[in-house]
Every structure is written in structure tokens, then in C-alpha cells.
C-alpha positions as CSV (number, residue, x, y, z in Angstrom):
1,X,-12.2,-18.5,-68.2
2,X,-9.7,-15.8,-67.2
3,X,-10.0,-12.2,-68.9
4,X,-9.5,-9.2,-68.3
5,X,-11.5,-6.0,-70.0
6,X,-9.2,-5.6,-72.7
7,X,-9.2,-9.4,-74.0
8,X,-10.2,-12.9,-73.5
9,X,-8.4,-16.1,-72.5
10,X,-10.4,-19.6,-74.1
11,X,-9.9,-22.4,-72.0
12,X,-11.7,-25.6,-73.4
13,X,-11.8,-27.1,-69.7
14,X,-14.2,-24.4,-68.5
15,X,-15.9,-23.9,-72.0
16,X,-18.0,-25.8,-74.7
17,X,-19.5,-22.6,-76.6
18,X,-19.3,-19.3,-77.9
19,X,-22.0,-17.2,-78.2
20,X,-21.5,-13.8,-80.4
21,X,-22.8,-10.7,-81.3
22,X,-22.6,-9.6,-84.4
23,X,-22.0,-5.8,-84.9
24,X,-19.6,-4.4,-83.4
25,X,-17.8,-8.2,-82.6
26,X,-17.5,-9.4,-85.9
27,X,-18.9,-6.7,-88.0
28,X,-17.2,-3.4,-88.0
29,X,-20.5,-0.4,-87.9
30,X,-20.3,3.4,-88.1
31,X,-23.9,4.8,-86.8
32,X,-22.4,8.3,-87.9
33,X,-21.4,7.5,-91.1
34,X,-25.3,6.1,-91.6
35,X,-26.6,9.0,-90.3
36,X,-24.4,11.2,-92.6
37,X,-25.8,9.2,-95.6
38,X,-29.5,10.2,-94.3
39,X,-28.5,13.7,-94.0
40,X,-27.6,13.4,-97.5
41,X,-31.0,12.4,-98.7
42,X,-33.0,15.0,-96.5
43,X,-33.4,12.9,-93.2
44,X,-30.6,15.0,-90.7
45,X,-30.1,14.1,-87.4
46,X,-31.0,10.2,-87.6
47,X,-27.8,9.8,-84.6
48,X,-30.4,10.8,-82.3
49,X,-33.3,8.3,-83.3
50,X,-30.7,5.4,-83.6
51,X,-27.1,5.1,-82.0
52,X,-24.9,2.4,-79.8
53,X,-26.8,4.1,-76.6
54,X,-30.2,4.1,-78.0
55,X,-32.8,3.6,-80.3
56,X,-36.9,4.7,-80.7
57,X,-40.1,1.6,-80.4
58,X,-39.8,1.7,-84.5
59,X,-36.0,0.7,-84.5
60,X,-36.9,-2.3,-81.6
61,X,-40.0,-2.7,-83.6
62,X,-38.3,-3.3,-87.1
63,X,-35.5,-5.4,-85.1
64,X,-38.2,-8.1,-83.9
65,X,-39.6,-8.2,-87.3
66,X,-42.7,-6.1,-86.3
67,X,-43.1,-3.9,-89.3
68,X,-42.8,-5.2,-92.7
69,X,-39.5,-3.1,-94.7
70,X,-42.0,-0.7,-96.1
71,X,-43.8,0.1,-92.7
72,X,-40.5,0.9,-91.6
73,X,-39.0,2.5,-94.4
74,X,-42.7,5.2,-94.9
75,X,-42.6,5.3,-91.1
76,X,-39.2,6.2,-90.4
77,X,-39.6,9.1,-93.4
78,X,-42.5,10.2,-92.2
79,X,-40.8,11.5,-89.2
80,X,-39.5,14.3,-91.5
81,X,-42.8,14.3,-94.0
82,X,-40.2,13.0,-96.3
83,X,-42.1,10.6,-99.4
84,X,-39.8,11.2,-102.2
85,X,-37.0,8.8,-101.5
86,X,-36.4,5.3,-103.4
87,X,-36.5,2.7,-101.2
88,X,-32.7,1.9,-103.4
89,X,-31.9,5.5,-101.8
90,X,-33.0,4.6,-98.3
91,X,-31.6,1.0,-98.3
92,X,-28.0,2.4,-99.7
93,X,-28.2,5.0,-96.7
94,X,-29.3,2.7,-94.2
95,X,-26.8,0.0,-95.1
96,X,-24.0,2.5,-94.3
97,X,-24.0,1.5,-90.6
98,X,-21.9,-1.8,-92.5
99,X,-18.3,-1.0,-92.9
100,X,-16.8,-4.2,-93.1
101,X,-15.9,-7.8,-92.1
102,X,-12.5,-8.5,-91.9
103,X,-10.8,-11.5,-93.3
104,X,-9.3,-11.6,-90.0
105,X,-12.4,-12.0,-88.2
106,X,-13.4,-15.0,-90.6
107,X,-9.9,-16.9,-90.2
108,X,-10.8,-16.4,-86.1
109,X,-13.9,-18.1,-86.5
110,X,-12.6,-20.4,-88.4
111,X,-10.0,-21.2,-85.8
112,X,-12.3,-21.3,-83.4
113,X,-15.2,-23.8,-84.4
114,X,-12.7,-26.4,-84.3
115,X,-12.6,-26.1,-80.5
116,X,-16.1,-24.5,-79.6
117,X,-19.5,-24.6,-80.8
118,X,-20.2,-21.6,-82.2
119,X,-23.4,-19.4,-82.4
120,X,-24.9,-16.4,-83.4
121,X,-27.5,-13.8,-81.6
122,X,-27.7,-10.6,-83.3
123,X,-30.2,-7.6,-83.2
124,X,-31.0,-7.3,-86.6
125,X,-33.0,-7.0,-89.6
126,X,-33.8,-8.0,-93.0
127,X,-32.4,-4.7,-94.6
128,X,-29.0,-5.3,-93.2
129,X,-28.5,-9.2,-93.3
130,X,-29.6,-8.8,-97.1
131,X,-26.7,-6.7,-98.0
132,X,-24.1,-8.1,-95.5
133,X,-25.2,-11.5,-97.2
134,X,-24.2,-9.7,-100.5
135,X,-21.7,-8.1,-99.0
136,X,-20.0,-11.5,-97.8
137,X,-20.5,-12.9,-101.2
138,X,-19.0,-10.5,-103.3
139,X,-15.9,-9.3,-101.0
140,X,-15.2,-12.4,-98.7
141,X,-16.5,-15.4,-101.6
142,X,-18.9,-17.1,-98.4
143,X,-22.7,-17.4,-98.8
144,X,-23.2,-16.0,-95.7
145,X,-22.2,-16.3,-91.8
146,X,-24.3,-19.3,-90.5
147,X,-21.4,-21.5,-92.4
148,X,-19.0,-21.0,-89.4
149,X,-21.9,-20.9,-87.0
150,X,-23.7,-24.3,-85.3
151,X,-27.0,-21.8,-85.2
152,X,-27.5,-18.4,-86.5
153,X,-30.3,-16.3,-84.7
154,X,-31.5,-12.9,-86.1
155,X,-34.0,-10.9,-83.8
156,X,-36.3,-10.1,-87.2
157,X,-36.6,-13.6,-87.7
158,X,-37.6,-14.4,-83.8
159,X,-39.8,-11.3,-82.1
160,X,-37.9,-10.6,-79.7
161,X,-34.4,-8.7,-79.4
162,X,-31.8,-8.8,-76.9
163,X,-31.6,-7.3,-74.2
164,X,-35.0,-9.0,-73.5
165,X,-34.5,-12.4,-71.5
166,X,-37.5,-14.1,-73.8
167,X,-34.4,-14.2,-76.7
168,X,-31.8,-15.5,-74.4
169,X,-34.4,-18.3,-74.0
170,X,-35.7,-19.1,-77.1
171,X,-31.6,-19.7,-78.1
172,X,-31.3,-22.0,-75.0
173,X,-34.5,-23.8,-75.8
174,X,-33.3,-24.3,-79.4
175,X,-29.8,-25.1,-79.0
176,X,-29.8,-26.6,-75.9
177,X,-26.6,-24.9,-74.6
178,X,-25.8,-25.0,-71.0
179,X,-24.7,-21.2,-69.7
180,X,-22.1,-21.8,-67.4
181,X,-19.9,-23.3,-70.7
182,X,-21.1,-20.8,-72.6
183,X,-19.2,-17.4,-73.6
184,X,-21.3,-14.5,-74.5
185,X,-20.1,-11.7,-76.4
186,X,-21.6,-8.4,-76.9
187,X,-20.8,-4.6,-77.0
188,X,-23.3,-3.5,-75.3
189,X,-23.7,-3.7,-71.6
190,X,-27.5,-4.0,-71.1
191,X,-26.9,-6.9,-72.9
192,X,-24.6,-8.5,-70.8
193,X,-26.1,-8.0,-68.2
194,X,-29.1,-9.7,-68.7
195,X,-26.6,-13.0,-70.1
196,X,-25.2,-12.7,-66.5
197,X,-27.9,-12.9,-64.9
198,X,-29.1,-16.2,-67.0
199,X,-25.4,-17.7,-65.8
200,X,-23.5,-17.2,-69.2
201,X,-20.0,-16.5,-68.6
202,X,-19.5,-12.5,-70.6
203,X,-17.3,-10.6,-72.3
204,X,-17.9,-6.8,-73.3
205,X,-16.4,-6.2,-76.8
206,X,-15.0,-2.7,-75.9
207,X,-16.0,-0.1,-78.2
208,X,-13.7,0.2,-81.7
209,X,-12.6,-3.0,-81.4
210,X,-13.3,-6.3,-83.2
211,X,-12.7,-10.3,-81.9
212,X,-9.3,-10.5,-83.7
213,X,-8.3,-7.7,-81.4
214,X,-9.3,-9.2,-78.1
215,X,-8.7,-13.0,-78.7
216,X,-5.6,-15.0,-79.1
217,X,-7.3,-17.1,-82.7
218,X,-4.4,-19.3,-82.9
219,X,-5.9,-22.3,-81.0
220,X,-8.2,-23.2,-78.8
221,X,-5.8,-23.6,-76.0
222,X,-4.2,-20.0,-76.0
């Protein structure tokens, strides 16, 4: 596979799989326009608690399915003796970081599955699958994501998060991918890193951009 840091070239000789990230690669996110909505409601400065760079334990805790929704929804108020907001309230505000999922990102995957086996690993939790689930339903008419996927993975749902290795290998156990055909990718470096070192071939989404913008969708042979 031949790239350069701006897009990706698929060649179906050197590759059997795709393995994506979801936010940020499929799923366009806006930490700031979150943390504007918690300003909103009396929690200010969230950007520095949770953002692309970094994130606190109860973020990586709630990620790996740790903390049950409430834990993590009295917790993360706490932090500003806030008790007075609806858990509606704090789901709406949290559930801004989802901006949208282009059609054009669907038709890619689409395009894609019927070249590659395609598959999912996303740090993630329940909050926001729930309303991009809804969200999916009611703007895009799909159930959800896993249809175009061979195997979804969602860090709540497994206890681990990337960039951990112990994720990497519980998909590799469970799908029983080989690396070296395998694409990874990812927006985030540390996470790429640690895919490199397990001998998946990687691409770093660079930031503000989506697949459609990086990938030629038209066939597998492009």
C-alpha cells in the first residue's frame, strides 16, 4: 500500500482488510462545540477535561464501560458541585461532540466492502452510540453502522480502549485478521502507533478531514 500523509492508495494485492476508527474517520466531532453546550448548562471549561489530545481516568473509565451512565454522568457534575441537571440536559450536551455522518462516507463504505473486509474499533460509549444509532436512523434511514462492517467493536462494550494493545488483541483474537493485510485507520497518533508496532499497515486521518476526503471510493483498484 502506497500513501502519502494526505490520502491513501487501496491495493487489493497487498490488502485483505480495513480497520477504522470511528470519530473523526467516519464521524465528523466538534469537542468545542460540546464543551460550549456544557458551558451552557453551568459545567465551563469541559475542553480541558476532554479534548482530541487528552482526556481524565473518568473519560477512559466511562470509555471501557467502567462506570455505569449515571456514575459518570453524578461524577463528571460533581467536578463542579453541579446536581441539578437532567440527565436529558447532560445527554443533549454531551451528544454535541456528534456533528454528522455524511452520506458520502456511507456510499465509501459501501464501495469499499465489496473489495475489503471491513471493521470497526472505536473508543466509545453507550451515551454516544445510542444517539448516533438514532441519529443514523432518522437522517441516513440505516439501523446502525455494523451493517457495512464484518465486526463492529466499541471500547464500552470490551474494557479496554485503544491505545492499549490488550484491544488491538482481543479484535485479532476475535476476527482473526492477519496485520500485515490489514489497514488501520485512526486520528490519533498514540493510536497508531501502538497498530504499528502489532504490524498493521496505518494511516493517520489528518485532522478536519473525513475518509471521503483521503480515499479514492470509486473501486477497490484506484
Amino acid at each position: 500500500m502506497h500513501h502519502n500523509p494526505e490520502s491513501i492508495h487501496l491495493s487489493p494485492d497487498s490488502l485483505d482488510n480495513i480497520l477504522f476508527d470511528l470519530g473523526g474517520v467516519l464521524v465528523k466531532i466538534d469537542f468545542l462545540r460540546m464543551a460550549k453546550a456544557f458551558e451552557k448548562i453551568g459545567l465551563p471549561h469541559l475542553d480541558q477535561l476532554y479534548s482530541h489530545q487528552q482526556q481524565i481516568e473518568l473519560f477512559d473509565r466511562f470509555d471501557r464501560g467502567q462506570i455505569s451512565e449515571d456514575d459518570f454522568r453524578r461524577k463528571l457534575l460533581s467536578l463542579h458541585g453541579l446536581d441539578h441537571i437532567s440527565n436529558e440536559q447532560f445527554d443533549e450536551a454531551w451528544n454535541q461532540i456528534i456533528v454528522d455522518t455524511p452520506e458520502t462516507v456511507l456510499k465509501c463504505l459501501d464501495q469499499l466492502r465489496q473489495h475489503f473486509n471491513l471493521f470497526l474499533l472505536s473508543n466509545t460509549n453507550s451515551i454516544h452510540i445510542r444517539y448516533l444509532n438514532n441519529y443514523l436512523q432518522q437522517k441516513r434511514g440505516i439501523a446502525n453502522f455494523e451493517a457495512y462492517f464484518s465486526r463492529v467493536y466499541y471500547s464500552f462494550k470490551m474494557g479496554s480502549r485503544k491505545p492499549e494493545t490488550k484491544i488491538f488483541e482481543q479484535v485479532l483474537a476475535d476476527s482473526k485478521i492477519d496485520t500485515h493485510r490489514t489497514l488501520f485507520i485512526d486520528d490519533t497518533q498514540a493510536n497508531i502507533e501502538t497498530a504499528k508496532q502489532m504490524g498493521f499497515q496505518v494511516f493517520l486521518m489528518p485532522q478536519g478531514k473525513l475518509l471521503p476526503d483521503v480515499i479514492n471510493c470509486g473501486n477497490g483498484s484506484d
